[in-house]
C-alpha positions in Angstrom: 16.5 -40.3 -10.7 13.9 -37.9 -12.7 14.9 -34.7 -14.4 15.0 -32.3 -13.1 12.8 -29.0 -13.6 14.5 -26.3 -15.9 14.7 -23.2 -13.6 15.4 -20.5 -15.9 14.6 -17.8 -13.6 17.8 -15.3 -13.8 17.9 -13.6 -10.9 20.8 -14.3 -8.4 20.3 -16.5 -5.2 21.0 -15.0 -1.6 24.9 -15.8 -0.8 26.1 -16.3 2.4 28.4 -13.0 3.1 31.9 -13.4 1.9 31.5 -16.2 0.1 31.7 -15.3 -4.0 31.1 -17.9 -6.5 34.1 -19.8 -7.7 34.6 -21.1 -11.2 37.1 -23.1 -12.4 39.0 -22.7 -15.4 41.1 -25.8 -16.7 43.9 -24.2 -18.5 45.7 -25.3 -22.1 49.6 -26.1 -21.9 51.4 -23.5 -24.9 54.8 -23.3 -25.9 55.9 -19.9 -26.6 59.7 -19.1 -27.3 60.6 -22.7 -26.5 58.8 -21.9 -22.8 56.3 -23.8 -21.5 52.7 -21.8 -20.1 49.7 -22.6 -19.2 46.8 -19.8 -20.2 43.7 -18.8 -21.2 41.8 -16.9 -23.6 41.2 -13.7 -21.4 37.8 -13.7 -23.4 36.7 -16.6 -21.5 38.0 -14.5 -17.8 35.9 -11.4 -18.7 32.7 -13.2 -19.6 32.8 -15.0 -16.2 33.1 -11.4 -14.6 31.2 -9.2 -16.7 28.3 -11.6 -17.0 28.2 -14.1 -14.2 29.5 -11.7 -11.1 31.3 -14.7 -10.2 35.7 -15.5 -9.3 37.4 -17.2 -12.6 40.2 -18.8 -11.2 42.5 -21.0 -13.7 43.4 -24.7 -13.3 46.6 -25.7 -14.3 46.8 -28.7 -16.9 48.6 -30.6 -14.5 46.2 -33.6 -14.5 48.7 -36.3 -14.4 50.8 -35.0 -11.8 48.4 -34.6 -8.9 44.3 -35.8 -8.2 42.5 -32.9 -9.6 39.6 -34.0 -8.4 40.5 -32.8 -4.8 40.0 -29.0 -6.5 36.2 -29.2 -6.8 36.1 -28.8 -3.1 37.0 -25.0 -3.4 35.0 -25.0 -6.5 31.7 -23.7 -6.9 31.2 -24.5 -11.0 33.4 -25.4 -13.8 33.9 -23.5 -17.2 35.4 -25.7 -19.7 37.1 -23.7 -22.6 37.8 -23.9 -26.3 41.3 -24.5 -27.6 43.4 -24.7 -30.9 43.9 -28.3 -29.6 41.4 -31.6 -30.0 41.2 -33.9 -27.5 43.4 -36.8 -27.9 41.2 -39.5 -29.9 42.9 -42.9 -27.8 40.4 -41.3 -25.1 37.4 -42.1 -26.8 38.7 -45.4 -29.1 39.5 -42.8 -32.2 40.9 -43.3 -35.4 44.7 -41.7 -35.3 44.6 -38.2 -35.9 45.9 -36.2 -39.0 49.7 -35.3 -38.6 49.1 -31.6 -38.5 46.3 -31.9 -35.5 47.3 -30.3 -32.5 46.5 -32.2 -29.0 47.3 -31.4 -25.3 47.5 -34.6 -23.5 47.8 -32.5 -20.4 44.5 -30.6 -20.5 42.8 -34.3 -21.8 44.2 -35.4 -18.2 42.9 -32.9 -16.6 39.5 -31.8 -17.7 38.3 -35.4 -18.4 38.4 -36.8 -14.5 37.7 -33.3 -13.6 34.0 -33.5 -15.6 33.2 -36.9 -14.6 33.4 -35.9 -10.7 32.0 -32.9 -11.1 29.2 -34.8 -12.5 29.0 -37.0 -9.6 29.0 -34.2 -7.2 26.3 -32.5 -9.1 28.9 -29.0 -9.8 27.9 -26.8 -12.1 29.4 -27.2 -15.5 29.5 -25.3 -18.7 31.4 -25.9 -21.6 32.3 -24.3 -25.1 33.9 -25.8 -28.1 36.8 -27.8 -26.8 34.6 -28.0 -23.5 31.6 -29.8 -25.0 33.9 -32.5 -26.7 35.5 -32.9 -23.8 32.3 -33.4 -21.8 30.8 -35.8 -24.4 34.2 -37.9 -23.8 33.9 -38.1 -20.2 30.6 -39.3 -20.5 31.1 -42.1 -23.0 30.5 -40.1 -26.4 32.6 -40.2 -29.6 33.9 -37.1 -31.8 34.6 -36.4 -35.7 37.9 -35.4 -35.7 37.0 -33.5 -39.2 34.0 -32.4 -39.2 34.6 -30.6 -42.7 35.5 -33.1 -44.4 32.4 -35.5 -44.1 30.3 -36.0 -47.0 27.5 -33.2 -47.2 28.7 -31.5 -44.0 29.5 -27.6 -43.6 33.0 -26.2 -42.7 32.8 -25.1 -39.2 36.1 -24.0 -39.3 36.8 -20.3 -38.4 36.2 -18.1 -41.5 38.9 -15.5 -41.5 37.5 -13.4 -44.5 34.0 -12.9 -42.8 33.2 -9.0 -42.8 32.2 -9.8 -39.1 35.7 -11.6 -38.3 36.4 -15.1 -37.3 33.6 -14.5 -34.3 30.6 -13.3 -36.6 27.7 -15.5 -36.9 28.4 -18.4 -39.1 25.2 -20.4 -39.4 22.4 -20.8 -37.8 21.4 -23.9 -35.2 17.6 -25.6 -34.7 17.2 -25.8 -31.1 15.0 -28.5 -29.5 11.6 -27.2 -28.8 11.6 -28.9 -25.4 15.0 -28.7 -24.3 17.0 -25.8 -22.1 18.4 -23.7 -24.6 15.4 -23.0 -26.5 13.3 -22.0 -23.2 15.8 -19.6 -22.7 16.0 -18.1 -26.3 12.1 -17.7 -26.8 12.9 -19.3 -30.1 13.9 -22.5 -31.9 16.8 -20.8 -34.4 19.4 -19.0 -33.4 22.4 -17.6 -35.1 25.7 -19.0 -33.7 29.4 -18.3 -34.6 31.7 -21.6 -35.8 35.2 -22.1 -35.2 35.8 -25.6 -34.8 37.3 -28.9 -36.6 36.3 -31.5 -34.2 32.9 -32.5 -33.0 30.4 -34.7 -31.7 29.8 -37.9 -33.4 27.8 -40.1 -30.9 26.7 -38.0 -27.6 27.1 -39.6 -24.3 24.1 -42.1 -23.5 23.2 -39.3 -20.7 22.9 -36.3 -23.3 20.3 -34.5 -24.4 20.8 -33.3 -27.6 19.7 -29.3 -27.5 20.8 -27.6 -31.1 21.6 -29.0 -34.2 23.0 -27.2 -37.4 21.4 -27.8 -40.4 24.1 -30.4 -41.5 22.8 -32.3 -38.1 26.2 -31.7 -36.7 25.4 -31.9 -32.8 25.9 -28.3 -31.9 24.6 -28.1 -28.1 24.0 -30.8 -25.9 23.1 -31.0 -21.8 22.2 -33.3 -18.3 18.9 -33.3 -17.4 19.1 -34.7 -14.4 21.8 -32.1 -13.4 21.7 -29.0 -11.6 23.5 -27.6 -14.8 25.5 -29.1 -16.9 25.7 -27.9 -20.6 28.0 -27.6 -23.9 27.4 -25.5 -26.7 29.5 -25.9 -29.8 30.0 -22.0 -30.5 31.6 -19.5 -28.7 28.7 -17.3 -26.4 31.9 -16.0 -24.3 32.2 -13.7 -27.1 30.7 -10.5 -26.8 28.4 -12.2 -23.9 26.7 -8.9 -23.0 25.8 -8.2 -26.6 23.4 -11.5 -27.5 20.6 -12.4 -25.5 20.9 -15.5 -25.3 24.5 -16.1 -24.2 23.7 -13.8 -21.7 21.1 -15.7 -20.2 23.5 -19.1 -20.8 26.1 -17.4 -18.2 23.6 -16.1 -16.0 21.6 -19.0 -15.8 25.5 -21.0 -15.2 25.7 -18.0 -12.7 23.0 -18.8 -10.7 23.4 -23.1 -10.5 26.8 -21.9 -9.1 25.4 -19.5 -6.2 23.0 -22.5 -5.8 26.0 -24.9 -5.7 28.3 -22.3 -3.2 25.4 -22.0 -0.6 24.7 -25.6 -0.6 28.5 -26.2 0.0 28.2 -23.2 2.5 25.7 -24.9 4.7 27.2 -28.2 4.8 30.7 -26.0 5.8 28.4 -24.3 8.7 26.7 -27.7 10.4 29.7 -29.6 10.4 31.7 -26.9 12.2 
């Protein structure tokens, strides 16, 4: 199958009337006050509404209970989160992790089948931190469990005493000349924020690498062949409206998903 053509035109597609974009959120399992929740970031909700136009609506990390998969029918696109947690390394044939590592076998149930069809069905899919490890997983890659403690790497880790806060920018990332991200920068350096432990050792044989930091820590990677499907290792849900670039990340998202809901709308309409 050939790549496809990057379409980085940002204005939104025609939508059927009524119908509004639905993204799906998978959700992290938290224990709070010996109570168990599943939640997120509202950072993550309000960059889906404030820059996409489109309906966030969360998935509940209940991926060994029930198919997930049967959710991508009401789905219209897939926004895969960052998290305290790594993803378990037994999915991807790991070393065992450090005793103080956090996991959440629940989301890891959840998110991983829920990538891989979306994939399949050609769904929309972006992901940040946590998400882009998790889609390098599904699609056969490995991670560095601590990233930060490779010899001559940087610490990616959040850096509480920045005068900027945890979220300022952090270092900066090469993007590939030829690849999505840079076509929609303008530029081939950007400036990204870095909170993260865990990252990508060997990318998924069907990634294309798009950013790199200058320790060559895989920072962005995407699908070519997909209607859109890309990670990026920072956090462009923060302050979205504020950096070009992440704006045009969500809207570009924004738009494969109207792309995605009229194409499921029309396939609704002929077989009624």
């Amino acid at each position: 199958m050939p790549p496809r053509a990057a379409n980085t035109s940002l204005e939104p597609s025609p939508m059927p009337a009524g119908h509004l974009p639905i993204i799906g959120i998978p959700s992290c399992m938290r224990t709070v006050n010996e109570r168990v929740f599943h939640g997120v970031n509202e950072r993550y909700l309000n960059a889906v509404i404030d820059a996409t136009g489109c309906l966030p609506i969360l998935i509940p990390a209940i991926g060994s209970k029930v198919d997930v998969c049967v959710m991508l029918d009401r789905l219209d696109g897939l926004l895969l989160t960052g998290s305290p947690s790594n993803v378990h390394p037994s999915r991807y044939g790991g070393e065992p992790s450090h005793p103080e590592t956090l996991h959440d076998p629940e989301r890891d149930s959840t998110t991983l089948p829920l990538i891989r069809e979306a994939v399949r069905r050609d769904l929309p899919i972006l992901s940040i931190c946590r998400g882009i490890q998790e889609l390098n997983v599904a699609l056969g890659g490995t991670l560095h469990q601590r990233v930060h403690e490779l010899p001559g790497r940087l610490n990616h880790r959040s850096r509480k005493d920045s005068p900027d806060g945890p979220y300022g920018p952090a270092h900066s990332v090469t993007l590939n000349p030829g690849g999505l991200l840079a076509s929609l920068a303008g530029t081939t350096e950007v400036m990204v924020n870095s909170l993260h432990s865990q990252g990508i050792d060997r990318p998924g044989p069907a990634l294309r690498v798009e950013a790199v930091a200058p320790d060559g820590q895989i920072e962005a990677v995407s699908l070519p062949e997909a209607r859109f499907v890309v990670g990026v290792q920072w956090h462009p849900e923060y302050k979205v409206l504020e950096n070009p670039l992440s704006k045009a990340l969500f809207r570009m998202f924004a738009q494969a998903c109207r792309h995605a809901a009229c194409a499921g709308a029309t396939v609704a309409t002929r077989a009624a």
